[in-house]
C-alpha positions in Angstrom: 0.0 0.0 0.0 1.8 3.0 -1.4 1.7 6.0 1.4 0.8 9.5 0.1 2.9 12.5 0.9 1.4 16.2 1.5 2.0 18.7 -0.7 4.0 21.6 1.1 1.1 23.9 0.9 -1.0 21.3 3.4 1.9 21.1 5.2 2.0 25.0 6.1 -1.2 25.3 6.8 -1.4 22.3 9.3 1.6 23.6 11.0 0.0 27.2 10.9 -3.2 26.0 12.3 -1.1 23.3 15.5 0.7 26.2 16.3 -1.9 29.1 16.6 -3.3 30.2 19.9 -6.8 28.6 20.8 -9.1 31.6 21.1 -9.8 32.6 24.8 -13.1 32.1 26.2 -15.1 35.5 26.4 -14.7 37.4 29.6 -17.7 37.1 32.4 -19.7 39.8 32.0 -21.4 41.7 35.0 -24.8 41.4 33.4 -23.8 37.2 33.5 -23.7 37.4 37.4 -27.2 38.7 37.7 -29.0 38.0 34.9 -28.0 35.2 32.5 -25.2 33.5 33.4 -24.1 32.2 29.7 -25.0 36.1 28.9 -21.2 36.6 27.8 -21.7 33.4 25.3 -24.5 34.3 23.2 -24.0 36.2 20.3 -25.2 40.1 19.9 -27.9 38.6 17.6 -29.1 36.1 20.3 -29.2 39.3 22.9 -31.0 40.8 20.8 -33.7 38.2 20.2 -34.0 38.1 23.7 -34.7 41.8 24.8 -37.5 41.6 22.5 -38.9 37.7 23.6 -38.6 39.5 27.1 -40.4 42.6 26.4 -43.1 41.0 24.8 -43.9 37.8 26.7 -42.9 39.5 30.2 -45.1 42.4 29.6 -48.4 40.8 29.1 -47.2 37.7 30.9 -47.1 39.9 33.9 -49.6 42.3 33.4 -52.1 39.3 32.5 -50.9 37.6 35.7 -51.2 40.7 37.4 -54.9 41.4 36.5 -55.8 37.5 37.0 -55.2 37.5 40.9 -56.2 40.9 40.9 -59.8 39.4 40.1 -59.3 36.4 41.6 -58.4 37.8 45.2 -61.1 40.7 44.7 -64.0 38.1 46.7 -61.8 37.7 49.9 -61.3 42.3 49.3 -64.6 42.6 49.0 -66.2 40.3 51.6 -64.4 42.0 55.0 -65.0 45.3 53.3 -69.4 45.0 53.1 -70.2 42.2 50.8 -70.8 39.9 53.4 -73.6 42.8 54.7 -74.9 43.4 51.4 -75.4 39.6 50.2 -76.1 38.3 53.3 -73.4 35.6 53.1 -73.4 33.7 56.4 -72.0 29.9 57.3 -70.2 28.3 54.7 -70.9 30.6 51.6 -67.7 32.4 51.3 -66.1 28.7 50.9 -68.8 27.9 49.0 -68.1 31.1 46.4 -64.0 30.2 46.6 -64.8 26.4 45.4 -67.2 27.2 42.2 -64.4 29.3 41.1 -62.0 26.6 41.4 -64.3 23.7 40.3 -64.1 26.1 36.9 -60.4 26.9 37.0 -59.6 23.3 37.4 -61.8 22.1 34.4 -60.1 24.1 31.6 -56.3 23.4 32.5 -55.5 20.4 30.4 -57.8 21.5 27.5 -56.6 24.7 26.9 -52.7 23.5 26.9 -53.9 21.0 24.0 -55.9 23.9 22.4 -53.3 26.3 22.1 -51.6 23.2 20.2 -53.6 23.5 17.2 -55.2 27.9 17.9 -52.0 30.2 18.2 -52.0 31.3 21.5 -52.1 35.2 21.0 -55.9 34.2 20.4 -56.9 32.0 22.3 -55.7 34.0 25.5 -57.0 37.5 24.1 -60.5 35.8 23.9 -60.1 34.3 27.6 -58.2 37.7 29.0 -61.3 40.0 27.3 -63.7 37.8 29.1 -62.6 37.3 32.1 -62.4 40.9 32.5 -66.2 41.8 31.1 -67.3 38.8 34.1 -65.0 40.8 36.6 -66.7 43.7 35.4 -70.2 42.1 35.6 -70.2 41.4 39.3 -70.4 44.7 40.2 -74.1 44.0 40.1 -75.4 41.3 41.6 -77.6 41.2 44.4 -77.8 37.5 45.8 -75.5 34.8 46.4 -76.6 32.9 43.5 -75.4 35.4 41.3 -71.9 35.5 42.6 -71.8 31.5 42.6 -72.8 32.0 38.8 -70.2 35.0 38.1 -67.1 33.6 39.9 -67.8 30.5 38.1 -67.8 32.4 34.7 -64.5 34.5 35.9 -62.8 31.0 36.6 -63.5 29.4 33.5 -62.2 32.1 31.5 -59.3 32.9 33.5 -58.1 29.0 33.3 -56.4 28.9 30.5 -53.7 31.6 31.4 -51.5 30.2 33.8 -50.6 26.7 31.9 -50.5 28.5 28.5 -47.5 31.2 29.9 -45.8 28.1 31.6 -45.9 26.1 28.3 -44.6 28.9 26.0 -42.4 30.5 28.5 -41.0 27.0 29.0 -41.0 26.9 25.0 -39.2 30.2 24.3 -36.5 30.2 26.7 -33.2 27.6 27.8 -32.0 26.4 31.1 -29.9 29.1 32.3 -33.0 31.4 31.2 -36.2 29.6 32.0 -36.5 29.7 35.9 -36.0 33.4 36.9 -38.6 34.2 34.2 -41.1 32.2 35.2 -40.0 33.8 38.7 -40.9 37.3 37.3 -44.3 36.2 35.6 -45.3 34.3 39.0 -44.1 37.4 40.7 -47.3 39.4 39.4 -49.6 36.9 41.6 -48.6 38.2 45.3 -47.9 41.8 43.7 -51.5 41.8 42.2 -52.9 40.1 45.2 -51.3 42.5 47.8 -52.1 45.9 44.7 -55.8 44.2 45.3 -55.5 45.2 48.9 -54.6 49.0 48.6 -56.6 49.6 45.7 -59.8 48.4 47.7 -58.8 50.5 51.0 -58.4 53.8 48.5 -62.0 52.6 46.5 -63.5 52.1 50.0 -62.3 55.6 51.4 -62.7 57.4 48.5 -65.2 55.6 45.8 -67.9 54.1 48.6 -71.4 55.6 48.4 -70.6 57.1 45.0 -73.5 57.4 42.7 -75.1 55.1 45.5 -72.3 52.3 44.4 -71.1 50.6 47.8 -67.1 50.4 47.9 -66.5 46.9 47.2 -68.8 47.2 43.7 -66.4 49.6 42.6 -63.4 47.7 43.2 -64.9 45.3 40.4 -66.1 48.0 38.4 -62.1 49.2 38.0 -60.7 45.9 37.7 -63.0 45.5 35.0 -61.9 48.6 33.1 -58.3 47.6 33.8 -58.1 43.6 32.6 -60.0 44.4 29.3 -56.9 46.3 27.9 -54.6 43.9 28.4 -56.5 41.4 27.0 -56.2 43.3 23.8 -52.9 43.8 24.0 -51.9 39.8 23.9 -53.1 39.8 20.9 -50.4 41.9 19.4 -47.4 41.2 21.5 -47.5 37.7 22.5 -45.5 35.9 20.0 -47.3 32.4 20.3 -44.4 29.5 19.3 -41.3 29.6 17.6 -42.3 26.9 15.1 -45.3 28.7 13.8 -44.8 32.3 15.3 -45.9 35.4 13.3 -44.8 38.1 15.5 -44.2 41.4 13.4 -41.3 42.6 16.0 -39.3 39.4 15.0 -36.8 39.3 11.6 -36.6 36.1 9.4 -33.0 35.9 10.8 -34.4 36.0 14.1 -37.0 33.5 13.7 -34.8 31.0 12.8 -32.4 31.6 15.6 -35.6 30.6 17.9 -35.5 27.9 16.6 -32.3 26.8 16.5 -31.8 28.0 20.2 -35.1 25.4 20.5 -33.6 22.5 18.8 -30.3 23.2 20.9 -31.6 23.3 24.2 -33.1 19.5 23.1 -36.5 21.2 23.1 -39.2 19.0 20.6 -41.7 20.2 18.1 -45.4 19.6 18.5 -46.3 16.5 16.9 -49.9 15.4 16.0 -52.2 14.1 18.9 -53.8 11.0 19.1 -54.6 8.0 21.6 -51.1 6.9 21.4 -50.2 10.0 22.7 -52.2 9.9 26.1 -50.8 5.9 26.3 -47.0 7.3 26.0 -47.7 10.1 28.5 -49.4 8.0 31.4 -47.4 5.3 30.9 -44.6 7.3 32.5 -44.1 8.1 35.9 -42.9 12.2 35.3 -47.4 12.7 34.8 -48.2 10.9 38.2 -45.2 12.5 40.5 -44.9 16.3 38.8 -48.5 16.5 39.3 -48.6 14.6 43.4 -46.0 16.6 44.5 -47.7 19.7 42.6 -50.7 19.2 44.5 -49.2 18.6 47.9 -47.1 21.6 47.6 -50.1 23.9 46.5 -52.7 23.0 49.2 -49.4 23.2 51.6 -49.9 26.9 50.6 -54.1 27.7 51.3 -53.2 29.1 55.1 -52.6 32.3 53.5 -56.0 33.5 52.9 -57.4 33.3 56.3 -55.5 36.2 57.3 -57.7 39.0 56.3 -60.2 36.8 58.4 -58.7 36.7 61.3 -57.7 40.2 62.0 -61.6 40.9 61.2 -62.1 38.7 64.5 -59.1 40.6 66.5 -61.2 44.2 66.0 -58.9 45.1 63.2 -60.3 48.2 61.1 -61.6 47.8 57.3 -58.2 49.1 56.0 -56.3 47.2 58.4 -58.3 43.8 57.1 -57.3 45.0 53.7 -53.7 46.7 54.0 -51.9 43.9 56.3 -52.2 40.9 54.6 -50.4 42.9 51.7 -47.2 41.7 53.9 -47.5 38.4 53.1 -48.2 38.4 49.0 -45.4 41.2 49.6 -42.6 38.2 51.4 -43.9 35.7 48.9 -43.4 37.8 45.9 -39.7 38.2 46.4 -38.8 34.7 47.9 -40.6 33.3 44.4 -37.9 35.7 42.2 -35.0 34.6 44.9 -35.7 30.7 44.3 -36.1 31.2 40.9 -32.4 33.2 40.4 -31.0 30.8 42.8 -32.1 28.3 40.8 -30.9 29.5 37.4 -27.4 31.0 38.8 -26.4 27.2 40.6 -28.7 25.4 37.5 -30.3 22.9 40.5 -33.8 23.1 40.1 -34.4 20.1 42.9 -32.7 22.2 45.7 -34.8 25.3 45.1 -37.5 23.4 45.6 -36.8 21.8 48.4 -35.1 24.0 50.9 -38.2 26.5 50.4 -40.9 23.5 51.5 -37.7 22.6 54.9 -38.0 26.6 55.7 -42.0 27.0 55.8 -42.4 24.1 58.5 -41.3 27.0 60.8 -44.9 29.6 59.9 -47.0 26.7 59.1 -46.0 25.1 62.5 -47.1 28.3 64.5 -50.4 28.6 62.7 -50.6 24.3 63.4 -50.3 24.1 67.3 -52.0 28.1 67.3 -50.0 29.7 69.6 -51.6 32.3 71.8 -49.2 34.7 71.1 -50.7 37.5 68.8 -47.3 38.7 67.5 -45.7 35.6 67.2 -49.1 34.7 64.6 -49.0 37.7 62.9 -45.2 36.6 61.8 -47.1 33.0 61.0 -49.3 34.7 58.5 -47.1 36.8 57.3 -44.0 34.2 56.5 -46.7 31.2 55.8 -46.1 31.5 51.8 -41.9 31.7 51.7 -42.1 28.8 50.2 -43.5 30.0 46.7 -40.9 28.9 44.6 -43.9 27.3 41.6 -41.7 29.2 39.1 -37.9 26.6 40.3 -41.2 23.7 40.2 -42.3 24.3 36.6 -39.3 24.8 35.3 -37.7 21.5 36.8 -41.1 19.7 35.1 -40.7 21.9 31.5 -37.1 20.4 31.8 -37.8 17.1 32.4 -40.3 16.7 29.6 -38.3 18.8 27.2 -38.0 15.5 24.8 -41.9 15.5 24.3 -43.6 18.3 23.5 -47.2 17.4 24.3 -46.1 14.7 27.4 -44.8 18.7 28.8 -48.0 20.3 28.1 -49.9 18.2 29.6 -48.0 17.2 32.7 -47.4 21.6 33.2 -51.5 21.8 32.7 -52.2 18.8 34.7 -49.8 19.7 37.8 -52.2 23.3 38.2 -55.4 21.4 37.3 -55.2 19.0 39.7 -54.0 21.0 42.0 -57.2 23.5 42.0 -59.0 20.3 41.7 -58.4 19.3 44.7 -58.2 23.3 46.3 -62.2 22.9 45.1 -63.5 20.7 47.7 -60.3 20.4 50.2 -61.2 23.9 52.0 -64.8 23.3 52.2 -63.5 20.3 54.3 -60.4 21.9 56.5 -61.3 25.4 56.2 -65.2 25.8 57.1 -66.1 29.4 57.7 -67.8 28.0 61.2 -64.4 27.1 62.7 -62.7 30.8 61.9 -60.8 32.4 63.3 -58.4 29.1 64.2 -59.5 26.6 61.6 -58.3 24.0 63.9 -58.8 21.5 61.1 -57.1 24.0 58.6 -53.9 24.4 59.6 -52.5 21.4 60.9 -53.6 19.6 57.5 -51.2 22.3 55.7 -48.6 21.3 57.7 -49.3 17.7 57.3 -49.1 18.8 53.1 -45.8 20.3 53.7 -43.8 17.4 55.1 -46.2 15.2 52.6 -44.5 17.5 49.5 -41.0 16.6 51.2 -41.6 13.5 50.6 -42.4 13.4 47.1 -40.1 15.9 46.0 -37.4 13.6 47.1 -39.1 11.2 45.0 -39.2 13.0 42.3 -35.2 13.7 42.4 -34.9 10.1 42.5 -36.6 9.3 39.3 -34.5 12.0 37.4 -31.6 10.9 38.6 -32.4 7.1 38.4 -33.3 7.6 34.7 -30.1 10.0 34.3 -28.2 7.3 34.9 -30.2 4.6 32.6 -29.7 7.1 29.6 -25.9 7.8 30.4 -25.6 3.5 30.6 -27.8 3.1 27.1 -24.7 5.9 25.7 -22.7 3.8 26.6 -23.5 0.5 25.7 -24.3 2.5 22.1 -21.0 3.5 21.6 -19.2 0.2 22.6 -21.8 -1.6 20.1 -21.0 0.8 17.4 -17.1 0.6 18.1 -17.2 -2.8 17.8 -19.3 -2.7 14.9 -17.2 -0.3 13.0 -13.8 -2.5 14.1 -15.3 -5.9 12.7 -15.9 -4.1 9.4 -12.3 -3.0 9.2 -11.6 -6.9 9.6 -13.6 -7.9 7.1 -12.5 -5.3 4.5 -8.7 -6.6 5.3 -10.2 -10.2 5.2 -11.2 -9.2 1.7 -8.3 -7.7 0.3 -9.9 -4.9 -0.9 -8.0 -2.5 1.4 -5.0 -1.7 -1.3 -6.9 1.5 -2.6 -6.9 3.2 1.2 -4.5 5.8 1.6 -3.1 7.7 4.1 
């Protein structure tokens, strides 16, 4: 076998090329430290990309968030500032109002992540946003308790579809040094719109009650009416919807198929048609049954919260006060849920974030458990009961998880919320009866029973990942020894052959 020689031109350039300098890595930047943490990798056209994904999703992302517990909290607003009076709502009806909203909520999760499949986003959620906010609108009227049943259901059912469909495209959009403190700053907007829904009803009942013979609380859904509407509209032009079919006129050709190349990188797949065979491959796995237990553990760990407001009306507490204090604790919650969520992105461990916030609220829901007599030392209860809201670290581990399979994520993200309000539909009716207020004696020693339970099943959880980690890192491994072996045997049989004389080197 003769041996070929290299001209003196490849010669130079492979010497030129052995002996040049590797390039350095680029330098940290500052932004990398608090922001993205690859920020100093991507390219300028990358950055660019992003400003505008964040600008568009994270504005009505938030502001859609925003307005939906805006609405949503309005009921507990309005009921210790006259509602109660002017419906006559006595016993169990407040629970009873809090569960048909639910019951609604929780019907609409899974469909409206399999909708959004096949009807781009942008309109599906414009429709939903717009009509949430004419029923939010609408209960400024009624008169009876049978009305509200029949609105809150209404608002629920159109507000459903929100939450899973931000998760699902957020989760879509973005990559794994990016994904967690975004969700962080969407989830943000619950507490902040839940605590803005206490000051806005204190300034509407001091300054709006009695107005054109309008009691306080009707104006409170009179505004958040006039307020949600907008930014219905506004999803329709800025949210982008995905990055396989997306249409949005801020976006370049260039850019668009950056998205998706960022997609295909981060091992994110494309939707694929739904059928049977679909629902088979995603219960047959355990990632639907344990995302969504440990989902609904964690989330009924948190319904102490909303007694609060209840319980000061029973220490003598003014209307404001009722109103203005609980503030504190959507206030605490709101920045622990952005801490986890940078935490989570800066170390890239999704598991701990979610774990050290369930260890650290043992401490509040403890307290509010055994009921000490202490006034102070339960005001700090209520007001720390909720540090564990790190749901943005929780979605994100599940979108990661499920990144192979595109509908297995949307349904397991949908199903982890729906069941979770599911069971928030009859579970307070149970624990929580308005007869046992202020103490709820049943109440909170079941949501601290639900917070060691979620322990428990996050640790599971880990296991799984890891456990199947290490199955996939084996099957690599067994590939590539087959395919060595494989390729060597070939070689053999090529020598064996004599058909090797035309190889040259």
């Amino acid at each position: 076998m003769a041996a070929v020689t290299p001209s003196n031109s490849t010669a130079t350039a492979g010497a030129t090329a052995v002996s040049a300098a590797p390039d350095k890595p680029p330098k940290r930047s500052f932004r990398s430290f608090i922001w993205d943490t690859d920020t100093h990798l991507k390219s300028p056209e990358e950055r660019r990309l992003l400003w505008k994904l964040d600008w568009a999703i994270l504005s009505v992302g938030c502001l859609g968030f925003f307005m939906k517990y805006l609405d949503q909290g309005n009921l507990a607003n309005a009921y210790v500032s006259g509602l109660q009076e002017d419906l006559k709502m006595y016993g169990n009806q407040y629970t009873y109002a809090t569960s048909v909203y639910t019951v609604a909520y929780a019907v609409m999760q899974i469909p409206s992540t399999l909708i959004i499949q096949r009807v781009p986003p942008r309109l599906w959620l414009t429709a939903m946003e717009v009509g949430w906010g004419i029923w939010t609108f609408a209960q400024a009227g009624m008169h009876t308790t049978g009305e509200l049943y029949a609105f809150r259901f209404l608002v629920g059912l159109f507000e459903s579809s929100f939450f899973p469909a931000m998760l699902y495209l957020l989760g879509t959009w973005y990559t794994k040094t990016e994904t967690a403190k975004r969700i962080a700053l969407f989830h943000m907007t619950a507490p902040l719109g839940t605590a803005f829904g206490g000051y806005m009803q204190a300034a509407v009942y001091n300054n709006l009650d009695g107005v054109h013979g309008l009691a306080g609380w009707r104006w409170l859904y009179i505004v958040c009416g006039c307020m949600t509407i907008p930014v219905g509209i506004a999803t329709f032009f800025l949210l982008p919807d995905t990055p396989f079919k997306t249409q949005a006129w801020y976006l370049t050709a260039a850019e668009k198929e950056l998205a998706i190349e960022r997609v295909n990188r981060a091992g994110k797949a494309a939707p694929a048609k739904i059928n049977l065979a679909t629902f088979k491959r995603i219960l047959s796995s355990w990632k639907w049954y344990l995302f969504t237990l440990g989902y609904v553990l964690y989330g009924e760990s948190c319904g102490g919260n909303g007694y609060f407001g209840i319980w000061l009306k029973s220490q003598g507490f003014s209307v404001d006060d009722r109103n203005l204090i609980p503030t504190g604790t959507s206030l605490i919650s709101g920045f622990c849920v952005v801490l986890w969520g940078f935490l989570s992105d800066y170390t890239g461990s999704r598991f701990t974030f979610v774990l050290v916030p369930l260890i650290l609220t043992l401490v509040p829901n403890g307290i509010l458990a055994f009921w000490s007599s202490n006034i102070r030392l339960l005001e700090f209860a209520f007001l720390t009961v909720n540090i564990q809201l790190m749901t943005a670290v929780y979605y994100t581990w599940a979108n990661e998880v499920c990144a192979g399979d595109n509908e297995q994520r949307a349904v397991v993200i949908s199903s982890m919320n729906g069941f979770q309000y599911a069971v928030a539909a009859w579970l307070p009716i149970v624990i929580f009866p308005q007869t046992t207020a202020p103490t709820f004696r049943r109440g909170f020693p079941t949501t601290f029973g639900l917070v060691i339970a979620a322990i428990f099943a996050v640790l599971a959880i880990q296991y799984m990942v890891v456990r199947d980690r290490r199955k996939a890192a084996a099957d690599a491994t067994r590939r590539t020894s087959t395919d060595s072996d494989e390729g060597e045997l070939s070689r053999e049989q090529v020598l064996a052959t004599g058909k090797d004389d035309k190889i040259s080197v």
